[in-house]
C-alpha positions in Angstrom: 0.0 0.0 0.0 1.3 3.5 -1.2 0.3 6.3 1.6 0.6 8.6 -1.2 -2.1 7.3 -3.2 -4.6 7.4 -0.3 -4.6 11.5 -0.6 -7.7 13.2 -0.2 -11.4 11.3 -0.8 -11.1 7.7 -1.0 -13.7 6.0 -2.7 -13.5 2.0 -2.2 -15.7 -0.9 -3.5 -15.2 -4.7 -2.3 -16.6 -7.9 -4.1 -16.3 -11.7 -2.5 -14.2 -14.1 -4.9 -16.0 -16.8 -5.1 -14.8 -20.5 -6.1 -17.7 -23.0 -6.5 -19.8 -21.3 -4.5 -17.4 -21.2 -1.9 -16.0 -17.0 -0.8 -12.4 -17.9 -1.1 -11.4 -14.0 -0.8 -12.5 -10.5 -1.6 -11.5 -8.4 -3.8 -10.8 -4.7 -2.6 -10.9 -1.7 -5.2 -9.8 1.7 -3.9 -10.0 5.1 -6.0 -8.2 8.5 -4.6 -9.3 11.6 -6.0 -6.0 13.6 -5.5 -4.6 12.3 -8.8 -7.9 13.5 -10.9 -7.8 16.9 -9.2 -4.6 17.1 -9.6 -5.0 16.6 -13.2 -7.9 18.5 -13.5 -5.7 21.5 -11.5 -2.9 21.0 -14.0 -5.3 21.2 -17.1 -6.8 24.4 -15.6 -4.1 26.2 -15.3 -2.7 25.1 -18.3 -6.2 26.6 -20.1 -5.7 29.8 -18.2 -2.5 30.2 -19.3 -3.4 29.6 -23.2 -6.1 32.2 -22.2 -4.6 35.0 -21.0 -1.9 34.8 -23.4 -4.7 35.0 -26.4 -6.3 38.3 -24.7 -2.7 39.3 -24.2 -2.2 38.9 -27.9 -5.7 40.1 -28.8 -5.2 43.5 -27.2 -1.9 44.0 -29.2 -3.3 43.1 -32.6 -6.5 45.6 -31.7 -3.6 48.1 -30.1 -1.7 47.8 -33.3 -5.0 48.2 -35.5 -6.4 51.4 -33.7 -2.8 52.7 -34.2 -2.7 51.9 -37.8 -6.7 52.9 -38.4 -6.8 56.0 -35.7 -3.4 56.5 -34.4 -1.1 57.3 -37.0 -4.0 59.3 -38.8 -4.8 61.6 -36.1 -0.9 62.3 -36.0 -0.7 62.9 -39.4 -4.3 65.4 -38.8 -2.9 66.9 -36.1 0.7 67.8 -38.3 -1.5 69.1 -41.2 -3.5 71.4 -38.9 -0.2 72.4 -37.2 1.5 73.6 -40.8 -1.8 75.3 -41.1 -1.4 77.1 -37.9 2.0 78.0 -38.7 1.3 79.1 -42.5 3.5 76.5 -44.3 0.8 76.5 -47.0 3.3 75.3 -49.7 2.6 71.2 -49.0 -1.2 70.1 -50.3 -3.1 68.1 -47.6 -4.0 64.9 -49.5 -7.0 62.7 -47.6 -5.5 59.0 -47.7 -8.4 57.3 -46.8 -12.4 58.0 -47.6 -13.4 57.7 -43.8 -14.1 60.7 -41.3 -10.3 61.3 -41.4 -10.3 61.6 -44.9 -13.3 64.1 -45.0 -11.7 66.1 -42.5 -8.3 66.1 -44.3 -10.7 67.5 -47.3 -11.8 70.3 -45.6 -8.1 71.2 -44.6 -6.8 71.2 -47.8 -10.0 73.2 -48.9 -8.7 75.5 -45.5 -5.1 75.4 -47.1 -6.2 76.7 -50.5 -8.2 79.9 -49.1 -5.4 80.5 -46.5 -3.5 80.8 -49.9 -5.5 83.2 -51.6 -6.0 85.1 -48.6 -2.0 86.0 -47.6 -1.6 85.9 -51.6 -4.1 89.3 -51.5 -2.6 90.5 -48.1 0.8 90.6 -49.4 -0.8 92.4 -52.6 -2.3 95.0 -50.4 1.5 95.3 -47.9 3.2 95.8 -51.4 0.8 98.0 -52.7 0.8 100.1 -49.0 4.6 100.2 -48.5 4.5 101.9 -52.3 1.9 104.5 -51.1 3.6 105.4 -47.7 7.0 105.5 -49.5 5.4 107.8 -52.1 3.9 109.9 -49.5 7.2 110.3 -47.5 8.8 111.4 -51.0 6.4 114.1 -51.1 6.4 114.8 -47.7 9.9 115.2 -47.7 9.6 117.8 -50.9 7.2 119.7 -49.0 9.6 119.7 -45.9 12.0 121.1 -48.4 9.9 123.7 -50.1 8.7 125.1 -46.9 12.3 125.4 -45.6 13.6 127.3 -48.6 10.6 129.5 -48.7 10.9 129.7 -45.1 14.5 130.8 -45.5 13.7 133.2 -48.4 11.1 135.1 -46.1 13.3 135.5 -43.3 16.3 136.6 -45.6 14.1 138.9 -47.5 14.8 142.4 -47.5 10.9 143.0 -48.0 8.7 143.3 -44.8 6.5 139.9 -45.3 3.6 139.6 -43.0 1.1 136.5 -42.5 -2.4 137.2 -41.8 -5.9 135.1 -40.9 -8.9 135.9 -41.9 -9.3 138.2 -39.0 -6.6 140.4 -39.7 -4.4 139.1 -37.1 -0.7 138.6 -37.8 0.7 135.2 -37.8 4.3 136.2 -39.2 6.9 139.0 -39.1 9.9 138.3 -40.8 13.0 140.3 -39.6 12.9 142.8 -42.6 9.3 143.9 -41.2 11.3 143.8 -37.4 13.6 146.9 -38.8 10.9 148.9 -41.1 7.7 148.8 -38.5 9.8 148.5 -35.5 8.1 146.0 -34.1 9.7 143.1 -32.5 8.3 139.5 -34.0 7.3 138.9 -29.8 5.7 141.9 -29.8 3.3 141.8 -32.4 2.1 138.6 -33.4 -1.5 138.0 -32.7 -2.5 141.3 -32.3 -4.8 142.9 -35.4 -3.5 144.5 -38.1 -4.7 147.8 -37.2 -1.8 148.5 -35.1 0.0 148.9 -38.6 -2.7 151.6 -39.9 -2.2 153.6 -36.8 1.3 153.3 -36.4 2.6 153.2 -40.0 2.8 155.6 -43.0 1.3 155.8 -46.8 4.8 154.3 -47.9 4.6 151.8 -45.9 2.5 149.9 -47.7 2.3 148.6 -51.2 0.2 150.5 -52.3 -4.1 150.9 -51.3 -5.7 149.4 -48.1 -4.6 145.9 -47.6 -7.3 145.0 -45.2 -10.6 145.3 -47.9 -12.9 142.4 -48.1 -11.6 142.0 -51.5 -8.3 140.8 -50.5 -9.1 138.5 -47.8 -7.9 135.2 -48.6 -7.1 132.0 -45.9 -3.3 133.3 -45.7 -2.7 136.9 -47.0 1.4 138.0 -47.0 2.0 141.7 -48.0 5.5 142.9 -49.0 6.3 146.3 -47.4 9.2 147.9 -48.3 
């Protein structure tokens, strides 16, 4: 008898030997259940094994197919919309595929095009604006000129050259009017022209009345001698 084999639930059965009708013996049958579970324990484990490994194996395969049908797209999407972002407009968006992905790679390149046409006009308009504004500084910078030679020749003019509004109220006095009127440039600008009528002579004026209606213009200069 093996102590092993007696593990666990014994199940036993025992028959009579008979010779002749006589019991000469008995037979006696004994059945342990430790092997069988063992078995059985060994073949479970061996089935959980196979199974996990399959689900391992399943979840890479789906893993690698969501990468391949979703993952790698969506990268690529997200690039496209990036260079879009950025303005590199030069490289066409091309949809690879005729899902969601591709419709939305569509649109971009639709995007792309109008982003094109748009900075294509914008650049138009900078050109045609840095033309105007360096026209306008040319002829800002004659003006600036002209006004600083005629502003030269009035103040080195031997002629008395006065600047009037419409009021009659002196705006200018060039030196040459300083030494014929005696009155300093500080001293007379803003006040009316009157002061000239009751101060000055016939000669010194060019001739007439210079303060009749038919003579006023926005800036009037009369040249006294």
């Amino acid at each position: 008898e093996i102590p092993e084999r007696r593990t666990g639930n014994i199940h036993s059965a025992e028959q009579p030997v008979l010779h002749r009708t006589e019991i000469i013996g008995h037979i006696r049958l004994e059945l342990s259940e430790a092997p069988l579970q063992r078995t059985l324990q060994t073949q479970f484990i061996t089935l959980a094994g196979v199974l996990c490994l399959q689900l391992l194996i399943s979840v890479v395969l789906i893993l690698l197919v969501l990468q391949r049908r979703v993952g790698a797209p969506l990268l690529r999407l997200g690039d496209e919309a990036e260079s879009l972002a950025e303005g590199r407009l030069d490289k066409p968006i091309i949809a690879l595929r005729q899902d969601e992905i591709g419709q939305v790679e569509a649109r971009l390149e639709v995007t792309r095009h109008a982003l094109q046409g748009l900075f294509r006009t914008l650049e138009q308009k900078n050109l045609a604006l840095e033309v105007d504004l360096g026209e306008r500084r040319r002829v800002e910078a004659i003006l600036r000129d002209r006004e600083q030679r005629l502003r030269t020749l009035v103040e080195q003019s031997p002629l008395a050259v006065i600047e009037f509004d419409l009021g009659w109220h002196i705006l200018a006095w060039n030196e040459a009017a300083e030494n014929i009127f005696g009155w300093r440039a500080a001293e007379i600008l803003g006040r009316h022209a009157n002061v000239l009528i009751q101060t000055g002579t016939e000669g010194d004026t060019c001739g007439g009345s210079p303060f009749d209606h038919e003579s006023m213009v926005t800036h009037t200069k009369l040249a006294c001698l």
